[in-house]
N, C-alpha and C positions, 0 to 999 in steps of 0.2 A: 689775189685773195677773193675765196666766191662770199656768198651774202651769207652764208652763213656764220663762216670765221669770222667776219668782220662783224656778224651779230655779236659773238660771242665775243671779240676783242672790246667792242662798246657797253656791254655788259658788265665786262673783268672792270674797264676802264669806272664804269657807275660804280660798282663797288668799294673800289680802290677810293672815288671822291668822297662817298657816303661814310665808310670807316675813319679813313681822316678828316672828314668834318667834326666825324662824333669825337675821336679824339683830340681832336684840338680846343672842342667845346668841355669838355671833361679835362682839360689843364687851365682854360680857361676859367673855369670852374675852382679849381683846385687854388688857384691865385688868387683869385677874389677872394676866398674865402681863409686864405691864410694868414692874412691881417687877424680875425677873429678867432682863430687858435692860436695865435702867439698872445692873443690878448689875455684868454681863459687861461694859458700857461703861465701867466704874470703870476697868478693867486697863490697864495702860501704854498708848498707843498709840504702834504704830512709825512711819506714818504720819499720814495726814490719815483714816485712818477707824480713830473709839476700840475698841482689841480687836480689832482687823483687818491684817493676817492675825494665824493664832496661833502665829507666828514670825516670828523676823526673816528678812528676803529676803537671799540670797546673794548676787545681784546689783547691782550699784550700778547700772545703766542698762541702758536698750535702746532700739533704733532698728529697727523694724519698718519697713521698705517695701514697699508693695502698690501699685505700678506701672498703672493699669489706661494702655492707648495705649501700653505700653511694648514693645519686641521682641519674639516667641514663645520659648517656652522651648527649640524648636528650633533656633535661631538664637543662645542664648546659654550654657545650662549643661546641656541635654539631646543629648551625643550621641548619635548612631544612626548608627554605622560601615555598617550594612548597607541600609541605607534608599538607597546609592547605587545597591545592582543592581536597586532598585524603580523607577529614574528615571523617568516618564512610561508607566507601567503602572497599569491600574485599581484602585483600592480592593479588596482583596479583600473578599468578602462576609462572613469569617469574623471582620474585621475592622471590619466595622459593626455584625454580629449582628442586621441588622434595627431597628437604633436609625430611628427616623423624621429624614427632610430636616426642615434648618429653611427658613425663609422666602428665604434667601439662596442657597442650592444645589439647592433642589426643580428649577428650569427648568433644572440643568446634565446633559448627555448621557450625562456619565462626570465620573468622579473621580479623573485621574492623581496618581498619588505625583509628590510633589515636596522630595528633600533637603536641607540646607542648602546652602550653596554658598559658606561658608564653613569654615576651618581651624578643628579643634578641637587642643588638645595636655594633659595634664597636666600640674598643678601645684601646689605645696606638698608637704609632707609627706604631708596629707591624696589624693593625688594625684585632685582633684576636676579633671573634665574642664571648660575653657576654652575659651569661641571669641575667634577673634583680635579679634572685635568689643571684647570688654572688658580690654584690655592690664594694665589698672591695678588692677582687678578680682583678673586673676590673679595680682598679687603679693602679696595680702591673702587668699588665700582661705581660708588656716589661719585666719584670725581671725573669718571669717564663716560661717553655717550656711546652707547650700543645700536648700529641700523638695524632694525629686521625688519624696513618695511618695504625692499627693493625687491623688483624680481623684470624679469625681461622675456622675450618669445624666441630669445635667440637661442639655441638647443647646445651649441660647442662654447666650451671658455672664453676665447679669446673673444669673438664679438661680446660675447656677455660684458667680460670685463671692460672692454672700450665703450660700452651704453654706460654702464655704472659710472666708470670715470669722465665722460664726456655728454653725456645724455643721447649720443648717436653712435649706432653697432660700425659707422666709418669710421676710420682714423682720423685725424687732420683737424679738431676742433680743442678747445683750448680744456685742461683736464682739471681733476678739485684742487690739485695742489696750487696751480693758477691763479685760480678764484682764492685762494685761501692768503696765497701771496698779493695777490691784488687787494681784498680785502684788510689785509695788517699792513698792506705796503713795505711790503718787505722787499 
């Protein structure tokens, strides 16, 4: 062996000590400390996870729907009264800011406004604006919570909708429905 190899065999070898130190010290870690999770596990549990949450949940249920193929928000609880004098007039530019085309609209010429073209009217107490599209909708709308205050920089659906449901355009992190089950402990 020249002195290099053997550099780099005494290298591989440093490596090799230093990551199993750390992992040995991170199970060591792990042990110590698992006295005092079993301990916090003792505590009532409210529901199916022991010691979780660290109170009881105020709510008795929930019904989250996330629609994807379903209507635009323009067309069911987003009105825009003024989006009518935009009728078939181009995007302004202030209103793109330079956001890049996706795959779908890159070959279009222009980008005329286009308003619903259906009735909106108020309703409930709450006076949440309705389109005539959901009748049944608006006679319940005291009783349901409407978002319209999300939006994201992500230009294609599917990251969009993984920010919405996760808070990050990556996959992999825990979604509302989660959080909703973790909070009723369900």
């Amino acid at each position: 062996m020249n002195s290099i190899e053997e550099s780099l065999l005494v290298e591989t070898r440093r490596q090799l000590l230093a990551k199993g130190g750390r992992g040995l010290g991170a199970l060591a870690l792990y042990t110590l400390l698992g006295g005092r999770a079993n301990a916090a596990s003792e505590k009532k549990a409210v529901g199916v996870l022991p010691g979780l949450p660290h109170f009881p949940p105020k709510a008795k249920r929930a019904i989250y729907l996330h629609m994807l193929g379903a209507p635009p928000q323009m067309e069911t609880f987003d009105y825009k009264p003024n989006m009518a004098n935009w009728f078939d007039k181009d995007l302004p530019d202030t209103i793109r800011q330079g956001q890049r085309l996706t795959g779908m609209t890159s070959g279009q010429a222009r980008f005329p406004v286009a308003p619903s073209i259906f009735k909106f009217a108020q309703h409930g107490q709450c006076g949440t604006w309705v389109s005539e599209l959901l009748p049944y909708t608006a006679k319940m709308v005291d009783d349901i919570a409407v978002v319209r205050s999300m939006n994201t920089d992500a230009i294609n659906h599917e990251p969009a909708t993984t920010f919405m449901q996760t808070g990050f355009m990556i996959a992999g992190k825990p979604c509302v429905g989660s959080w909703i089950s973790y909070g009723l402990s369900a």
